[in-house]
LOTIVO-454131 format. One line per 4 residues: for each residue x, y, z of N, C-alpha, C. Coordinates in steps of 0.001 Angstrom, whole numbers. Each point is the difference from the previous one (the first is absolute). Layout:
X:Y:Z:X:Y:Z:X:Y:Z ~ ...
REM end
This chain:
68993:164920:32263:-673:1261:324:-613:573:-1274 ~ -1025:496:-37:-987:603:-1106:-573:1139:205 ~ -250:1111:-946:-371:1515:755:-1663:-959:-200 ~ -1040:912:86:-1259:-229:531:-936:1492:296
-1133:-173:-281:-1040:854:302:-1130:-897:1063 ~ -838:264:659:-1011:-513:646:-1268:796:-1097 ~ -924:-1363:-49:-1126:89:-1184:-992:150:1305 ~ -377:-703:991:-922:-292:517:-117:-810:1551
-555:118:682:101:-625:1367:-1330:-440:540 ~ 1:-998:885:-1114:-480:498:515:-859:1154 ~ -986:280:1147:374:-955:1204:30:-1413:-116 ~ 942:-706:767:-29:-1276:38:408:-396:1177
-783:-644:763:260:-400:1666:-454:665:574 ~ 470:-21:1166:101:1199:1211:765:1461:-517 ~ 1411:-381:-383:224:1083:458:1142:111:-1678 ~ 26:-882:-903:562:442:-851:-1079:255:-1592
775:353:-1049:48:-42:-1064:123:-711:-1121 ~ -860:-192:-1447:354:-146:-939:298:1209:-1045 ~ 1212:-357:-685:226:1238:-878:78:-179:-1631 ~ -338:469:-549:-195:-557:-1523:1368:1556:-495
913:-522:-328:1164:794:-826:144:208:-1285 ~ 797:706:-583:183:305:-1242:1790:135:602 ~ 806:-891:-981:1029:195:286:400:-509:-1532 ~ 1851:994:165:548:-193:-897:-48:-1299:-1019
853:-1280:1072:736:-890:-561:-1282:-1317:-55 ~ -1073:-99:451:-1249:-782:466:-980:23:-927 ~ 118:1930:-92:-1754:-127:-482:-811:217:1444 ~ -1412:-98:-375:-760:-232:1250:146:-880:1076
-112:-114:832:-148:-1145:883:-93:540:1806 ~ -688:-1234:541:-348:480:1083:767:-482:1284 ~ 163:860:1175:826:-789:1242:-1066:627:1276 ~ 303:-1589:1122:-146:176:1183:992:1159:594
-1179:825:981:931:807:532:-399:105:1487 ~ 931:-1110:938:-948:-525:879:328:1520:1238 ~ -818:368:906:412:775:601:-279:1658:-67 ~ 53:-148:-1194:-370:1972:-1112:-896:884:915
-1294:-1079:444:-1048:1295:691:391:-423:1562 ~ 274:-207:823:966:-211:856:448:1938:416 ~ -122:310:1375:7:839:442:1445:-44:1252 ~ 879:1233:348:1138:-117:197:1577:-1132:-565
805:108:905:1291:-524:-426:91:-1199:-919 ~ -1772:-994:214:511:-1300:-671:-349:108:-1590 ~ -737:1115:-234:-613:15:-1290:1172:131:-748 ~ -206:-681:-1203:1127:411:-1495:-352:1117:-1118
-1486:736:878:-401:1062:-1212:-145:-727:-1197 ~ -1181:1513:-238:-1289:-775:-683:701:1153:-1752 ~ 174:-718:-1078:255:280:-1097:-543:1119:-245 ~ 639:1027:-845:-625:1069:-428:-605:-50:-1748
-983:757:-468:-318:-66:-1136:1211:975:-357 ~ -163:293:-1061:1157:856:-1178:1307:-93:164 ~ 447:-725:1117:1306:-16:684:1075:-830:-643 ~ 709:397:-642:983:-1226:-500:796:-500:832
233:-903:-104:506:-973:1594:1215:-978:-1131 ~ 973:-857:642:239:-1139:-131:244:-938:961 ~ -208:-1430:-276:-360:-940:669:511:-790:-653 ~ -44:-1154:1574:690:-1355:-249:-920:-1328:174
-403:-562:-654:-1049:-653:-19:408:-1260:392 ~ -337:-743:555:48:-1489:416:-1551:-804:-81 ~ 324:-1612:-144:-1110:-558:-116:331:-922:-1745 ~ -1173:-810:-164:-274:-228:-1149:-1402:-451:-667
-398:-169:-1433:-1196:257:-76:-276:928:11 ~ -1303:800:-424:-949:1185:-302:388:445:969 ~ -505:-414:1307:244:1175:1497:1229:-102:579 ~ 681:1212:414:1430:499:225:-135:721:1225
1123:97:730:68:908:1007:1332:1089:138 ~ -12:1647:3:1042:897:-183:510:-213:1196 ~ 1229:-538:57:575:-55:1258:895:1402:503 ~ 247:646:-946:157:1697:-208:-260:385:-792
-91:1484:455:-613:874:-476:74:1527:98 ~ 874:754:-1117:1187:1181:-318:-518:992:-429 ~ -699:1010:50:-220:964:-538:939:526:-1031 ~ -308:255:-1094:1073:629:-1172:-337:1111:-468
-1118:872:473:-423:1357:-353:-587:1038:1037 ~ 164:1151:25:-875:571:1148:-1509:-441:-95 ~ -568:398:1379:-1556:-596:-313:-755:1359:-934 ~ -935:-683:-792:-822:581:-1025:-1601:-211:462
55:1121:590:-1541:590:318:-713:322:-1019 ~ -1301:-692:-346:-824:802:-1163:-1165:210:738 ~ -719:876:-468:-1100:27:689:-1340:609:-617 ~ -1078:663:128:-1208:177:-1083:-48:-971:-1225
-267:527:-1099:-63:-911:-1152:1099:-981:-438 ~ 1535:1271:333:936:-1114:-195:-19:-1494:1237 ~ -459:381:848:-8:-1456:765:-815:-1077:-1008 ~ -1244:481:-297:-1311:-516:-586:681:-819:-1469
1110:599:-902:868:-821:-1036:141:-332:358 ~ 1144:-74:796:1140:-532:594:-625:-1639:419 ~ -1631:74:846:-116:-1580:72:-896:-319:-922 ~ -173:545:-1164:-815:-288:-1269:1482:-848:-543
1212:129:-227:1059:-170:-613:283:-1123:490 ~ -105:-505:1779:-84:-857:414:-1066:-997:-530 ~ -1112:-169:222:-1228:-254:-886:500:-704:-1047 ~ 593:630:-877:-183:-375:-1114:1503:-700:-416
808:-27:1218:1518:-853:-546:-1185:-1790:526 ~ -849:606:1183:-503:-1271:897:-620:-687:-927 ~ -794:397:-1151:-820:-731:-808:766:-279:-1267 ~ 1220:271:-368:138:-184:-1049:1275:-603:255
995:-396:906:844:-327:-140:87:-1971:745 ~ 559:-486:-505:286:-1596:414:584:-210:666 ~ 143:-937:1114:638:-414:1166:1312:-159:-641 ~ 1042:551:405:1336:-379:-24:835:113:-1467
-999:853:-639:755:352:-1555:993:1189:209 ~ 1038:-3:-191:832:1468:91:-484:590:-1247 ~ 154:1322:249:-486:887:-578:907:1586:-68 ~ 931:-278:105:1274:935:366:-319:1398:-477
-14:67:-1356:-626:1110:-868:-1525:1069:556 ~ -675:-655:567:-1102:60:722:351:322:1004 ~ 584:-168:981:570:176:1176:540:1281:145 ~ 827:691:-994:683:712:308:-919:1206:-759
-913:-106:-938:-1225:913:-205:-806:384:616 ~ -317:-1110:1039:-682:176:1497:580:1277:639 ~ 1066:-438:33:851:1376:1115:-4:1090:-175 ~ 194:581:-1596:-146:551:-665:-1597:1154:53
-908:-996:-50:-1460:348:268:-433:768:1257 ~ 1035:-890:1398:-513:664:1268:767:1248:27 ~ 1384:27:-506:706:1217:-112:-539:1299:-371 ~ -817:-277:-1231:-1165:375:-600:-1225:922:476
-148:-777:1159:-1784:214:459:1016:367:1404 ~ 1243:875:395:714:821:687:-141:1229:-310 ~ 452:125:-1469:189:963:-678:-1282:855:-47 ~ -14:1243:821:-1584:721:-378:115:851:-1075
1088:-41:-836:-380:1037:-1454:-239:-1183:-710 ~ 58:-1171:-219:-776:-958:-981:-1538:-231:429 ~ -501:-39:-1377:-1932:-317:-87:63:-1384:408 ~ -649:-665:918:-813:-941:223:-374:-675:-1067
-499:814:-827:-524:-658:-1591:923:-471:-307 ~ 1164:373:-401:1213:-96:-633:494:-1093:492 ~ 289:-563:1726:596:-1171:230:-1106:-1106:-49 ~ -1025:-187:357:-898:-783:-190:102:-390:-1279
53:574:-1302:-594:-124:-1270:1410:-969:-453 ~ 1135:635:431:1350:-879:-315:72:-994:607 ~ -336:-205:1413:253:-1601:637:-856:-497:-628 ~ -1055:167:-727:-836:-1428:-432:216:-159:-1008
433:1387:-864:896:-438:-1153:1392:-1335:-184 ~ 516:895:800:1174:-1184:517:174:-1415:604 ~ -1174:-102:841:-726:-1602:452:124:-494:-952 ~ -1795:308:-773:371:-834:-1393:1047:-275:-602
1122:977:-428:909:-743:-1154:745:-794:937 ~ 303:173:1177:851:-719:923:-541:-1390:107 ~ -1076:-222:257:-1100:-1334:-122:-361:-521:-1090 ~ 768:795:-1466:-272:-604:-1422:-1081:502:-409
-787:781:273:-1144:-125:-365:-235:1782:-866 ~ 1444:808:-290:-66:628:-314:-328:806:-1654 ~ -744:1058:-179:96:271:-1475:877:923:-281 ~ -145:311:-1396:1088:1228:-456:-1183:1025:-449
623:854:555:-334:1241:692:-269:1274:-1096 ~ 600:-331:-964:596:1086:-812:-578:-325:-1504 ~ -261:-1238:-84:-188:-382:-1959:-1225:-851:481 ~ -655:-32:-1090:-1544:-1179:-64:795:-1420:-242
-863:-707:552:31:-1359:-214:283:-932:-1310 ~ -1303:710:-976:-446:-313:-790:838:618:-1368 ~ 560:1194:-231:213:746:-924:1652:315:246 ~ 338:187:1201:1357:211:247:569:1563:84
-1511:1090:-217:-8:974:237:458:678:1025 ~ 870:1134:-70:-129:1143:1285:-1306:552:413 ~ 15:60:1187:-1374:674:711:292:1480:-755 ~ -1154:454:160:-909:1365:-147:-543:679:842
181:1114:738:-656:387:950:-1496:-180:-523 ~ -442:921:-714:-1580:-187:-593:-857:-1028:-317 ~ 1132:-1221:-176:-753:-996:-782:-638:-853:1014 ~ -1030:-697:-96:-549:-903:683:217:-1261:-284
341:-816:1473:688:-1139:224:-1147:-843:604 ~ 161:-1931:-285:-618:-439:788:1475:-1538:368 ~ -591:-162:1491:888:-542:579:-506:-954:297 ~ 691:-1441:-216:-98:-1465:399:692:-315:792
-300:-786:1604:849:-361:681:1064:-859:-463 ~ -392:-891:-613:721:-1086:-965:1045:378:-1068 ~ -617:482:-937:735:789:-918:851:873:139 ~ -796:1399:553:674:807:24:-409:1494:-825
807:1396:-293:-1366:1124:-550:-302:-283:-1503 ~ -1392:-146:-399:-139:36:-1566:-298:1189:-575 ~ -291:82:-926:-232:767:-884:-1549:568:-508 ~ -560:-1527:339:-1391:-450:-204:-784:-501:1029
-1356:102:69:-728:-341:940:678:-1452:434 ~ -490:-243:1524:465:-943:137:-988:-878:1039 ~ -583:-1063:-445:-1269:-428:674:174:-341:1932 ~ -245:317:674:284:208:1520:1048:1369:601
873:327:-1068:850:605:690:-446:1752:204 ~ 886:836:254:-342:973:422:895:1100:-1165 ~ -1062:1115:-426:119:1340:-417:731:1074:745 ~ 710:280:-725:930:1021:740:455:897:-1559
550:1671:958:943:579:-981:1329:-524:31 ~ 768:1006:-836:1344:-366:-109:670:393:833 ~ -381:1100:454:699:844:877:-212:-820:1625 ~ -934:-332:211:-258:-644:1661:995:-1166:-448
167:-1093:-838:1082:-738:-316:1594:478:208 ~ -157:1014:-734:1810:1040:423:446:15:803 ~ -1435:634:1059:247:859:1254:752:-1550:907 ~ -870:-871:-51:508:-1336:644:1104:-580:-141
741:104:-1294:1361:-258:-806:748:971:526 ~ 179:866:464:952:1310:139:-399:420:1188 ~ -542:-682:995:-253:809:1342:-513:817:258 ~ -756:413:-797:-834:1411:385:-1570:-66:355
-524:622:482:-1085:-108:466:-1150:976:-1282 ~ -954:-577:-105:-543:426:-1280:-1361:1207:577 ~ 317:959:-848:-381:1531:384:-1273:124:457 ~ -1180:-1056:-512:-1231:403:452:-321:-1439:894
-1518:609:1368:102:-819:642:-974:-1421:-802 ~ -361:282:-885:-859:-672:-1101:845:-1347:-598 ~ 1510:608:-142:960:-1072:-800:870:-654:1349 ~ -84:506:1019:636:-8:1417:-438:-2021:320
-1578:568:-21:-1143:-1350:284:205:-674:-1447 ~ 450:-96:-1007:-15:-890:-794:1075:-524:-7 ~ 1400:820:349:1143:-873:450:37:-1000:1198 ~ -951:326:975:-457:-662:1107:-577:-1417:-499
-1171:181:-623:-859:-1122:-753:969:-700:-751 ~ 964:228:-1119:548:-474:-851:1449:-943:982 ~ 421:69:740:688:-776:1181:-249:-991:619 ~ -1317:594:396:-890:-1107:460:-341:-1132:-651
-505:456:-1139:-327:-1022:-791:939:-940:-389 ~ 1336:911:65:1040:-1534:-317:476:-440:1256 ~ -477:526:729:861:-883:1764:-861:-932:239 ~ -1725:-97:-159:-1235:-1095:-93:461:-1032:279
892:-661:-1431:29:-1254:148:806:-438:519 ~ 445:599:738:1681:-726:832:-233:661:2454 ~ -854:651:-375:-266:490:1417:-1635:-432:368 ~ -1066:-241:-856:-1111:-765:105:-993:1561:510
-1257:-256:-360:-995:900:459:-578:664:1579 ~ 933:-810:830:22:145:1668:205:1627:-61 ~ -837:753:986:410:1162:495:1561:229:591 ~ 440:1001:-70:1767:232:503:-854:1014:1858
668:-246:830:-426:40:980:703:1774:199 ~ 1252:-100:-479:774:2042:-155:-1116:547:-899 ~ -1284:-598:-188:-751:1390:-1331:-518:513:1304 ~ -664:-833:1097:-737:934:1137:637:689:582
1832:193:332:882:873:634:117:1046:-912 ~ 61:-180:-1183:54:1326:-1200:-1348:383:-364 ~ -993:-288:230:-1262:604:30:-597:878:1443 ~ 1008:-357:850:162:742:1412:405:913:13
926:600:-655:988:946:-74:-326:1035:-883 ~ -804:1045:543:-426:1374:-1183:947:465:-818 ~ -199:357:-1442:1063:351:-938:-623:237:-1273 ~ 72:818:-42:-534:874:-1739:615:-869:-1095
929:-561:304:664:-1145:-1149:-421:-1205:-123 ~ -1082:-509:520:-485:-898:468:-272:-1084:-1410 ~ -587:615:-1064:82:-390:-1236:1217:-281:-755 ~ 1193:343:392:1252:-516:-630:-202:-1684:491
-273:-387:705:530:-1837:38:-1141:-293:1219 ~ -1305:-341:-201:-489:-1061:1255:-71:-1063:-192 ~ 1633:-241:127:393:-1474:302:-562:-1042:1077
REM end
C-alpha cells in the first residue's frame, strides 16, 4: 500500500480510465482504472485531484492497476485561482518527474503545497514561488539562494544580481542569464512575496527561466484557467 495523489486523467475504453499518479513509495506512474466513468453500483469511482488516497497496486511493468483505494484526508476543494495552481503543480510534477523514481521528499512537499493553496491568508505568490523553488532542489537542479556563485558573497538587498541556470547567482554579468535585485532573490529564499508588482513579474520570469530546461517551451494548459479568473493579483505569478 502507498499514499498517492492523482496528477491527471484521461479516458480509456468505454467506460474506464487512465491515471497518471504521484505517489509516495513509486514516484510517478500510471494505472488502469477499469470501470471509473461507469455510472451506478458497478462503477469503482473516478479518482479525485488533490485527494490523498492510498492504494494497492497490482500488476507489473510500467502499467498497474489500484485494486484499492482509501481515502486518508478529508476532501480538499480548491477552487478560482487556487484550483488554477493546484493543476499548474500537477503540470509540472507531469513534466518533470520520471516514471517510477521515488521521490519521497517531493511527495510530502506536494502535500504541503495543496495544504497551502487551502489556506486563504497565504499569497498565491508565496506558494507558487516556493513549489518551484523546491522542485528544483528536489530534482537537483537547485541553487543557493543566499551567497553568489562566483564570490561566495551574502546577498544585498540593493545589489544587482545576475542568474545562471547552470551556475547559479553571480556577481557579474552573465552571458544568457537573467538580471535581478537582491532583494527579489531574498524574497524567494525566505518566502515572501516581493513588494512591488514590477519585482512580483521578475520573480515570475526568473523561475521560469530555470524550470525551461527541465519542463520544455509547451504552453501549461492551468495558465488559461488562471487567466479566467479576475484578480487584481494577477501579476504575482502567471504561471
Amino acid at each position: 500500500m502507498t499514499r498517492a495523489y492523482v496528477l491527471h486523467t484521461r479516458p480509456w475504453r468505454e467506460t474506464s480510465l487512465l491515471v497518471d499518479w504521484f505517489t509516495e513509495d513509486h514516484g510517478r506512474l500510471m494505472t488502469r482504472q477499469r470501470g471509473a466513468r461507469q455510472s451506478g453500483r458497478k462503477s469503482t469511482g473516478r479518482p479525485l485531484p488533490f485527494q490523498g488516497v492510498q492504494m494497492v497496486l497490482a500488476g507489473r511493468g510500467d502499467m498497474k492497476t489500484a485494486t484499492q483505494i482509501d481515502l486518508t484526508e478529508p476532501p480538499r476543494i480548491l477552487s478560482g485561482q487556487s484550483l488554477a495552481v493546484g493543476f499548474y503543480f500537477n503540470e509540472l510534477l507531469m513534466r518533470t518527474l520520471e516514471r517510477q523514481e521515488p521521490m519521497p521528499g517531493l511527495f510530502c512537499r506536494y502535500g504541503e503545497a495543496l495544504a497551502q493553496l487551502s489556506c486563504q491568508a497565504l499569497q498565491l505568490g508565496i506558494v507558487i514561488r516556493g513549489f518551484e523553488r523546491d522542485l528544483l532542489d528536489e530534482l537537483g537542479f537547485g541553487i543557493d539562494w543566499t551567497h553568489t556563485a562566483d564570490l561566495a558573497e551574502t546577498l544585498e538587498a540593493d545589489a544587482t544580481y545576475w542568474v545562471d541556470a547552470e551556475v547559479g547567482i553571480l556577481s557579474r554579468p552573465a552571458p544568457g542569464g537573467l538580471s535581478l535585485p537582491g532583494r527579489v532573490l531574498q524574497a524567494i529564499a525566505g518566502d515572501k512575496l516581493p513588494d512591488s508588482n514590477s519585482d512580483q513579474r521578475l520573480a515570475r520570469d526568473l523561475m521560469q527561466y530555470l524550470l525551461r530546461p527541465h519542463v520544455g517551451s509547451a504552453p501549461f494548459r492551468s495558465r488559461e484557467l488562471w487567466q479566467s479568473v479576475p484578480s487584481p493579483d494577477r501579476a504575482i505569478a502567471d504561471s
